[in-house]
C-alpha positions as CSV (number, residue, x, y, z in Angstrom):
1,X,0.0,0.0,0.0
2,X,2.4,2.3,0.4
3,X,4.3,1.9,-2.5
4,X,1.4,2.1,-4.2
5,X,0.8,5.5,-2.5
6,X,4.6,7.1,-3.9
7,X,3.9,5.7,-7.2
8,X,0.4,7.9,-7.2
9,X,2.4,11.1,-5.5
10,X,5.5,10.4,-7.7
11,X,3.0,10.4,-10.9
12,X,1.3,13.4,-9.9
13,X,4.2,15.4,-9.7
14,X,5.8,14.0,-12.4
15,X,2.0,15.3,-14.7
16,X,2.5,18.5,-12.7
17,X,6.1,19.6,-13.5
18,X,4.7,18.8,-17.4
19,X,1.6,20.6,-17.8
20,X,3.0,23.3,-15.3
21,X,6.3,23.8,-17.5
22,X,9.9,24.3,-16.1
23,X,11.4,27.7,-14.6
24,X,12.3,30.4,-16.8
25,X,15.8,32.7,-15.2
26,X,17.7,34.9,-16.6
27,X,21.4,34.8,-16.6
28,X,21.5,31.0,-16.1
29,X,24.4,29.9,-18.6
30,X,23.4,26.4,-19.9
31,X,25.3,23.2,-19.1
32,X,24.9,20.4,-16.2
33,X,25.6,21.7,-12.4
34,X,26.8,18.9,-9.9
35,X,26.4,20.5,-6.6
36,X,27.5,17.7,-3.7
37,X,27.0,17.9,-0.1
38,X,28.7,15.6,2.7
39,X,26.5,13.8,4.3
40,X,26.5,10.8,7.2
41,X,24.1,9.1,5.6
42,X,25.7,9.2,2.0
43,X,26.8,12.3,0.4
44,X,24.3,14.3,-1.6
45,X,25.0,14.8,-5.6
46,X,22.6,16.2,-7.6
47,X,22.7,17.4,-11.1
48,X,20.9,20.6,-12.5
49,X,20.5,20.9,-15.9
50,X,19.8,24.1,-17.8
51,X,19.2,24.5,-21.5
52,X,18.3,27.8,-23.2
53,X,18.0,29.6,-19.6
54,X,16.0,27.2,-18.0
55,X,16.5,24.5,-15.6
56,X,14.9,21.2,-17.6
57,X,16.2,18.3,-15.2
58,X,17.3,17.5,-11.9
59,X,19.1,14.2,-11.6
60,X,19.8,12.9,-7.8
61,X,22.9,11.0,-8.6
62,X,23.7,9.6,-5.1
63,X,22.9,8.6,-2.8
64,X,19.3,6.2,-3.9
65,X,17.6,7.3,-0.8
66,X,14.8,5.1,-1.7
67,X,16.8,2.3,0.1
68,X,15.5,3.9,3.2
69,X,13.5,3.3,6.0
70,X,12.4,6.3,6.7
71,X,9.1,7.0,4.8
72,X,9.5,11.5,4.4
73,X,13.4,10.8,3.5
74,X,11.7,8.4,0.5
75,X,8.8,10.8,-0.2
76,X,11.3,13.6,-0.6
77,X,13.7,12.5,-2.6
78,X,11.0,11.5,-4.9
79,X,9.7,15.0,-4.9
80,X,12.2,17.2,-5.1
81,X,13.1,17.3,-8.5
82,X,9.8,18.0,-9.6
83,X,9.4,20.5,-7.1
84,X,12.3,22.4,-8.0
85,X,11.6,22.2,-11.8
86,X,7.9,24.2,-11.0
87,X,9.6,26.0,-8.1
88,X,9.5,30.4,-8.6
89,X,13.1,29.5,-7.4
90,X,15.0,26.3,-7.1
91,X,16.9,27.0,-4.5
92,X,14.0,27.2,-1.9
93,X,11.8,24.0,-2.5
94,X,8.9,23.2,0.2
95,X,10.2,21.4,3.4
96,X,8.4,18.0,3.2
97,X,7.0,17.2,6.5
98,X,9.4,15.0,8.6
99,X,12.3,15.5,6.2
100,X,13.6,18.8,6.5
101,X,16.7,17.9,6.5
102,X,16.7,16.1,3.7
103,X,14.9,18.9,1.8
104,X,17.2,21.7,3.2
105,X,20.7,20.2,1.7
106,X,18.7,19.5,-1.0
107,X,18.4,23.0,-1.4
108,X,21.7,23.9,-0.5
109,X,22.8,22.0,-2.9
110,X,20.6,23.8,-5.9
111,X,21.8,27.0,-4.5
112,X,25.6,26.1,-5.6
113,X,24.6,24.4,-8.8
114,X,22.6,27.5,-9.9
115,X,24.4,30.3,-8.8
116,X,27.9,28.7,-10.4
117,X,25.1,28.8,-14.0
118,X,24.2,32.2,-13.1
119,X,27.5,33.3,-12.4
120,X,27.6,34.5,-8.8
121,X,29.4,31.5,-7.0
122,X,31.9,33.0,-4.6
123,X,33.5,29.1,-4.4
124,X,36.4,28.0,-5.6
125,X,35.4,23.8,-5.3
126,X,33.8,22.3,-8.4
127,X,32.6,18.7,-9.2
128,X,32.1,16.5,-12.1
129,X,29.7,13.5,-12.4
130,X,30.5,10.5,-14.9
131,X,27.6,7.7,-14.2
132,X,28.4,4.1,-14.2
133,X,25.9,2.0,-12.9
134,X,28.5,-1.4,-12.9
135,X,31.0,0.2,-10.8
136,X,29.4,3.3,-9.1
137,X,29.5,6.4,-10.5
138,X,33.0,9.0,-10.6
139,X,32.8,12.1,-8.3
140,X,36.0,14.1,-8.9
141,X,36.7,17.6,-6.9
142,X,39.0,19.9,-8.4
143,X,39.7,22.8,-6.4
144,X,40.6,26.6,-8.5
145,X,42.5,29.5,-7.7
146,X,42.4,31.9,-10.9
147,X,42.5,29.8,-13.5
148,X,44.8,27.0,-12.0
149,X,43.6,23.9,-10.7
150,X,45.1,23.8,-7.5
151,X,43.7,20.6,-6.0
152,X,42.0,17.3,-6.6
153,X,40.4,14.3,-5.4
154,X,38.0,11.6,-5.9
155,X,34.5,11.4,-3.8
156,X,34.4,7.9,-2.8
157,X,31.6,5.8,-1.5
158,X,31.2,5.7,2.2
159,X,31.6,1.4,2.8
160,X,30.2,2.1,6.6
161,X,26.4,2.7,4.6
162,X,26.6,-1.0,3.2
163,X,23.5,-1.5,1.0
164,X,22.2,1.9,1.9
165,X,21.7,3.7,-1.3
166,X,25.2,4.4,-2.1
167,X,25.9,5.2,-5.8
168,X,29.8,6.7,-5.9
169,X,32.2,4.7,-7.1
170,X,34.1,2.6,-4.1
171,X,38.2,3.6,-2.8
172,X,40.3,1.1,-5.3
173,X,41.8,-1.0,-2.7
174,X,45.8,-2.2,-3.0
175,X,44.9,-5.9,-2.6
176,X,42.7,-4.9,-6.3
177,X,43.7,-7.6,-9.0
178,X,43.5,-4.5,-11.3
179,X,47.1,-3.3,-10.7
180,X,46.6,-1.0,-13.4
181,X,43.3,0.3,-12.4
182,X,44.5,1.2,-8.9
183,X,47.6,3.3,-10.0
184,X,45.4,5.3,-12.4
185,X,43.2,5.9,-9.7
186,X,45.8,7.0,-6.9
187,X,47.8,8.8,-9.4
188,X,45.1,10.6,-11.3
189,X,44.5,13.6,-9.3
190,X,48.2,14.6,-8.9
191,X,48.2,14.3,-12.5
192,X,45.2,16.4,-12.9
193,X,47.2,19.4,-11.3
194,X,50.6,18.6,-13.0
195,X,48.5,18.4,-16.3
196,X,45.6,21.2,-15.7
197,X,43.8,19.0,-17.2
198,X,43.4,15.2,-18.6
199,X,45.4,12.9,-17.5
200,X,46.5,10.4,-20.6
201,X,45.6,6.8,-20.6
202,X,47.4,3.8,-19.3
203,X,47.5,0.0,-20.5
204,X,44.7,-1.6,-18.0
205,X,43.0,1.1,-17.5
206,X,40.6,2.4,-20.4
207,X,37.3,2.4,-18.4
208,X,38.8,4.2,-15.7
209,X,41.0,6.7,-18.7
210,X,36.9,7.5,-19.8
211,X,34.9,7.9,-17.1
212,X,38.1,9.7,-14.5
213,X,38.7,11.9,-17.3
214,X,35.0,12.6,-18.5
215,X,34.1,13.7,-14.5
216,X,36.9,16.0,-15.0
217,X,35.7,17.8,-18.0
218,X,32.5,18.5,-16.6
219,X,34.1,20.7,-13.0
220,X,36.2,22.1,-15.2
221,X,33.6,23.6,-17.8
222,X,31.4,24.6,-14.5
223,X,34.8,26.2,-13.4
224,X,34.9,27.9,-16.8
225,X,38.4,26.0,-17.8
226,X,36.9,24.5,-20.6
């Protein structure tokens, strides 16, 4: 019964954000906005996506809160993307009841995302997303001063969740029969810096070279690099 009930809210608001049309802003330069929060309970990324001055999609990349007890946490993750697409402004969605938490990083979130598109971030972190459903997705923070990449790391899954919702890719462990894989992925973010950009492939490590490298584009064209 009641998943029966979120399929019925999730449909609603899913007919809703249609018929109601997205939000219109100016100044919004277009291109997909990763905002990420740290969380204890699995560290929020969520994508924003604007196209010809409007926001058109939200994406909640991690973490897949619908792996949760808790009924608001599950009612709000399934509304908030809807809610922000119809939302006056995007950045200060409706507090579901019982989930404000959840609800205000979720806003927090869409206030970096949209104010790196409308140019007023006062930040200097910036993250890109590459999906990968096998092997959990890449989260990669590169960190700017001017126009220099000063810093970076990979986001990793938190292993203490377990089965609870977590999407990121996992920490490449030594003991990894992929030798390759695991120097690519320790190496990659000194190499971003040395580089200021990609970082060139290695034997053993092509799906790594793609999706390491295509999380990287994407901060650096939010960081306007690229």
């Amino acid at each position: 019964m009641v998943k029966k009930s979120i399929f019925i809210l999730f449909s609603v608001f899913l007919i809703f954000a249609i018929t109601s049309g997205v939000y219109a802003a100016e100044g919004y330069k277009d291109g997909t906005y990763v905002a990420y929060e740290p969380d204890d309970y699995g560290d929020l990324v969520i994508e924003y996506v604007i196209e010809r001055g409007r926001l058109v999609d939200v994406n909640m990349i991690n973490p897949f809160r619908l792996n949760y007890d808790y009924e608001p946490a599950k009612i709000a993750f399934l509304e908030y993307p809807y809610k922000a697409l119809i939302a006056e402004n995007p950045a200060n969605v409706d507090v579901v009841s019982g989930a404000t938490n959840s609800c205000e990083s979720y806003n927090k979130a869409a206030e970096m995302a949209l104010s790196i598109a409308d140019g007023s971030y006062e930040g200097n972190k910036y993250y890109g997303v590459a999906e990968n459903f096998a092997s959990g997705h890449v989260l990669i923070e590169i960190i700017v001063e001017g126009e220099e990449i000063t810093n970076a790391r990979f986001i990793t899954a938190n292993s203490e969740l377990g089965d609870h919702g977590e999407m990121l890719m996992p920490a490449k462990s030594d003991d990894s029969s992929y030798a390759a894989a695991v120097e690519y992925f320790n190496s990659f973010p000194k190499k971003v810096v040395e580089n200021q950009g990609n970082v060139d492939l290695v034997s053993g490590a092509t799906d790594s070279y793609h999706n390491f490298n295509d999380a990287l584009d994407m901060a650096m064209k939010q960081a306007g690099l690229k």
